[in-house]
C-alpha positions in Angstrom: -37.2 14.8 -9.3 -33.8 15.6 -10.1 -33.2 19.4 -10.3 -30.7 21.6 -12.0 -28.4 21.8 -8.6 -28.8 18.1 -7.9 -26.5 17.8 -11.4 -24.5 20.8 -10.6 -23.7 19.0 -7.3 -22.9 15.8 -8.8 -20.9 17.0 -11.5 -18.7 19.1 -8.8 -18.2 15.7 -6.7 -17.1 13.8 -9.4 -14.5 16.3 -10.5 -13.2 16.5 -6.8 -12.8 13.0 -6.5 -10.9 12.7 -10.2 -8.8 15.6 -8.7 -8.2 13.9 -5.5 -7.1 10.7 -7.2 -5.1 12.2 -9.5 -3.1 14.1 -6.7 -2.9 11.3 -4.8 -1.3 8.6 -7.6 1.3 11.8 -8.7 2.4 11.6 -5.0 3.2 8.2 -4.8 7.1 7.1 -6.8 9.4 4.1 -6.5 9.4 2.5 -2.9 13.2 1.4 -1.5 12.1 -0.3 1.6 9.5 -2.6 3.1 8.1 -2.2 6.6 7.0 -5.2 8.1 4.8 -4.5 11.1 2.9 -6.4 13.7 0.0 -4.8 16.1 1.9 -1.5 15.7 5.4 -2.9 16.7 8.2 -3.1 13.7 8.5 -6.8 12.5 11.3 -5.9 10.2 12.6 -3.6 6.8 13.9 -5.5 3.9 15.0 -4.1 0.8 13.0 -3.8 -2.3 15.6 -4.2 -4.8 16.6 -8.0 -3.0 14.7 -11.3 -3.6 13.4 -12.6 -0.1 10.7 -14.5 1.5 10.1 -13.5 4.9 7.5 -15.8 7.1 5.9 -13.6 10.0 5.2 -15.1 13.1 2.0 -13.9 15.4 0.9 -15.4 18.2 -0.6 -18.8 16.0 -1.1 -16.4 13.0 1.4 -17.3 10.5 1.9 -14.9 7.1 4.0 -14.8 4.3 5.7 -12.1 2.1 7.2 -12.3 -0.4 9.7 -9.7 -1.9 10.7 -10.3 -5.8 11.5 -7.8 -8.7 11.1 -4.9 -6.9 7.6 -5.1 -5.7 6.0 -7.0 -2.6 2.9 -9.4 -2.2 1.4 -11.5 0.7 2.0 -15.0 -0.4 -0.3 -16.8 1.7 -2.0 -16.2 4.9 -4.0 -18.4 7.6 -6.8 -15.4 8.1 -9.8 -16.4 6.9 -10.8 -14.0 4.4 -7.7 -13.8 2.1 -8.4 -10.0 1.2 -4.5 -9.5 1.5 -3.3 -12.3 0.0 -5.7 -11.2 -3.2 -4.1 -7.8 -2.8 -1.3 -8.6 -5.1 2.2 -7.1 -5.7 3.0 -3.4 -4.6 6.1 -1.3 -5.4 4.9 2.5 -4.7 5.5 4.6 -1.8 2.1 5.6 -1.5 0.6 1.2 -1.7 0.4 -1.2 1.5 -1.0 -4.4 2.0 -2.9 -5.1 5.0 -3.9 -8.3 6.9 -6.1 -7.1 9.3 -7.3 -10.5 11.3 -3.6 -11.1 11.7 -2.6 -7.6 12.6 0.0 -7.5 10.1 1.1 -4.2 8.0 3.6 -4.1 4.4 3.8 -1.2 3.8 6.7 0.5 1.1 8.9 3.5 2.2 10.2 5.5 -0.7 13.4 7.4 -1.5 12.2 11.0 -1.3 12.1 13.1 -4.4 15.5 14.4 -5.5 13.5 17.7 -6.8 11.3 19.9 -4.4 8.7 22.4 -5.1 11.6 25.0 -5.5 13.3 23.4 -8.3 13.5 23.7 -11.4 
């Protein structure tokens, strides 16, 4: 039996979750750099706003990124389920794409906001 507080409930969960992603997509803004890393370590930052391919190299895990048009994407991988290469492209701050069988991290740094909270 659902009851007048079971909706109630519902109805407040599902507007803090529409508030929750709503704050979290207005955080996120134009990336600058991509950080490559691997099993925590830094593999390397590229820029966004440059065309490059970089091929990371773990162990016999091999992965590809690709940087074009001012997003990234993982081009191919040798894990065997693929979920990163099926990620697609990212360009926001707040986006990464991870490969976790091969322990590999791109994630996007952003310029920070040229307003603050104060401003007008």
């Amino acid at each position: 039996m659902i009851k007048k507080a079971d909706i109630i409930l519902a109805i407040v969960f599902i507007i803090l979750g529409l508030c929750a992603s709503y704050v979290a997509g207005f955080g996120s803004h134009q990336g600058s750099t991509v950080l490559i890393t691997v099993d925590g370590k830094e593999y390397g930052s590229y820029a966004l706003n440059k065309n490059k391919t970089v091929t990371v190299k773990n162990g016999i895990h091999t992965n590809v990124v690709v940087i074009k048009n001012g997003s990234v994407s993982m081009d191919s991988s040798d894990c065997k389920n693929q979920i990163c290469v099926h990620a697609g492209a990212i360009s926001n701050s707040s986006q990464s794409i991870i490969c976790l069988p091969n322990r590999v991290v791109v994630q996007i740094e952003g310029k920070e906001s040229e307003y603050d909270a104060i401003s007008n």
